[in-house]
N, C-alpha and C positions, 0 to 999 in steps of 0.2 A: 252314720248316715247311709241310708240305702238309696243307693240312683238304678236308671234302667238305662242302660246305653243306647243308644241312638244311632252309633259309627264306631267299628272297631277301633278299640284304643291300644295300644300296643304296651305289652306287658298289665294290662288291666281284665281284657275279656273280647268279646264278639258282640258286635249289632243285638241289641235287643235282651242281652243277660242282664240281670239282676244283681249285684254287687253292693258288696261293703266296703264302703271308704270311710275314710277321715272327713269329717266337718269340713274342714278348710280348704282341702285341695276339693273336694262337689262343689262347694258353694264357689268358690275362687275362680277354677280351672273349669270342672266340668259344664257347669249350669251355666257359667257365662258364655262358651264356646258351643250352648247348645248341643254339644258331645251325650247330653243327658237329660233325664226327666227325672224329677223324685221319687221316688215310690211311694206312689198313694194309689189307694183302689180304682181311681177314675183312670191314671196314667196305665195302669197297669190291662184295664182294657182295650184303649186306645194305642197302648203299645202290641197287642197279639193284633188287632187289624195290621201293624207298619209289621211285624212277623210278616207273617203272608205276604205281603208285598214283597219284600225286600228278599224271600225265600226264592219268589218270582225273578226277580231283578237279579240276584243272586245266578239261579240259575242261565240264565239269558246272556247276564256276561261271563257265565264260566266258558258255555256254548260258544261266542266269540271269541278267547285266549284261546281256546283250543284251537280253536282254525288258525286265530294268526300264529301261535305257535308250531304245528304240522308246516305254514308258510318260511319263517323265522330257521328250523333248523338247517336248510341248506344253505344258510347264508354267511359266508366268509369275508369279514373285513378286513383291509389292508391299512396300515399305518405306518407313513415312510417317516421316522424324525435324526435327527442328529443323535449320534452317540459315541462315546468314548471307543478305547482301544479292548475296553473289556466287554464290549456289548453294554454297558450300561447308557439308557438315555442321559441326555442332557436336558430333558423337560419329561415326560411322562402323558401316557394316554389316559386318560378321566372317563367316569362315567358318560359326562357329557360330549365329549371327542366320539363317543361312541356313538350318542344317542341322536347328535347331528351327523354322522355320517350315515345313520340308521332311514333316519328323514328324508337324508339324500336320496337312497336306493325303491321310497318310497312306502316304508315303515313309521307308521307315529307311536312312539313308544317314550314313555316321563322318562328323565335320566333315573328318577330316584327309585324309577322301577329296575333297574341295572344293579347285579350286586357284585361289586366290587370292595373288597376287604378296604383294598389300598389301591392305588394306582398303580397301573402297568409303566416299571420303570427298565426292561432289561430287552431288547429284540430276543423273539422265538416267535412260538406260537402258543396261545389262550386260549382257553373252555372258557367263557364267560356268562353267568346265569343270568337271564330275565325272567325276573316274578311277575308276572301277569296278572295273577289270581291268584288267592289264598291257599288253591288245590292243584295251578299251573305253571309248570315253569320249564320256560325256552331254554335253549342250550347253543350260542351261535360260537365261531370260531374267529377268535379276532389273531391278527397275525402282524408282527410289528417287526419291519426292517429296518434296517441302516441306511442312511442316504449316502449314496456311492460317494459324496466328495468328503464324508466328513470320518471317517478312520483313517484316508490316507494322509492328508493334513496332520494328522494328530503324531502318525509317526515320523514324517520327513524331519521336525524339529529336532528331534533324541536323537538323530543320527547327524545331525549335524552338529551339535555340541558335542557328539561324544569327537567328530573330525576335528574340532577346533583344537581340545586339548591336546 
């Protein structure tokens, strides 16, 4: 079955390509979630008009990432949590830890635009990428310390078992 996409599908193509799928996953997936059109003659005209638009719109919001990007790379997040005696946390900083403290300083940015492999689980300091746009991507500096009561706790026990023996 040939569809025309409608909205980037990831791992399948771009707004507006032309594509060969399976029967089951267009009819199923695609054509229910509106993600697509069939390819027929009619669609296929109606789809170069939503081109141009979306070329339009395309352009327009690259123009916005970029700004708020140039805005975003000076921007240094702190994150104070609990952690062990190896520097490793005790909970971990998330996409989202990120994207709400982003909001805070005055930034609206999706968490799922935030790419993180895995969660920040060790104190130092992060490069952490935001995809903005398909062509833009922020670079802010997220930096994660130790909460001053919670290392020294963790050693006073070891030294006192080791006084007991």
């Amino acid at each position: 079955m040939e569809v025309i996409l409608k909205e980037d599908v990831v791992n399948l193509g771009h707004r507006g390509d032309v594509v060969k799928v399976a029967d089951g996953y267009g009819r199923n997936f695609l054509l229910p979630r509106k993600l697509a059109l069939q390819a027929t003659l009619a669609n296929k005209a109606v789809i170069e008009q939503m081109k141009s638009a979306a070329a339009r719109r395309s352009a327009s919001e690259k123009i916005q990432a970029e700004e708020l990007a140039t805005k975003l790379e000076p921007v240094v997040l702190s994150f104070t949590r609990k952690s062990g005696e190896a520097g490793h946390l005790f909970g971990s900083v998330t996409s989202a830890d990120i994207a709400s403290e982003l909001a805070a300083k005055g930034f609206e940015v999706d968490r799922r635009k935030i790419v993180l492999n895995e969660p920040l689980k060790s104190v130092g300091d992060f490069n952490v990428a935001i995809k903005l746009h398909r062509e833009v991507t922020a670079h802010i500096k997220v930096k994660v310390l130790a909460e001053a009561g919670s290392e020294a706790p963790a050693a006073e026990p070891a030294a006192e078992t080791v006084a007991a023996k």
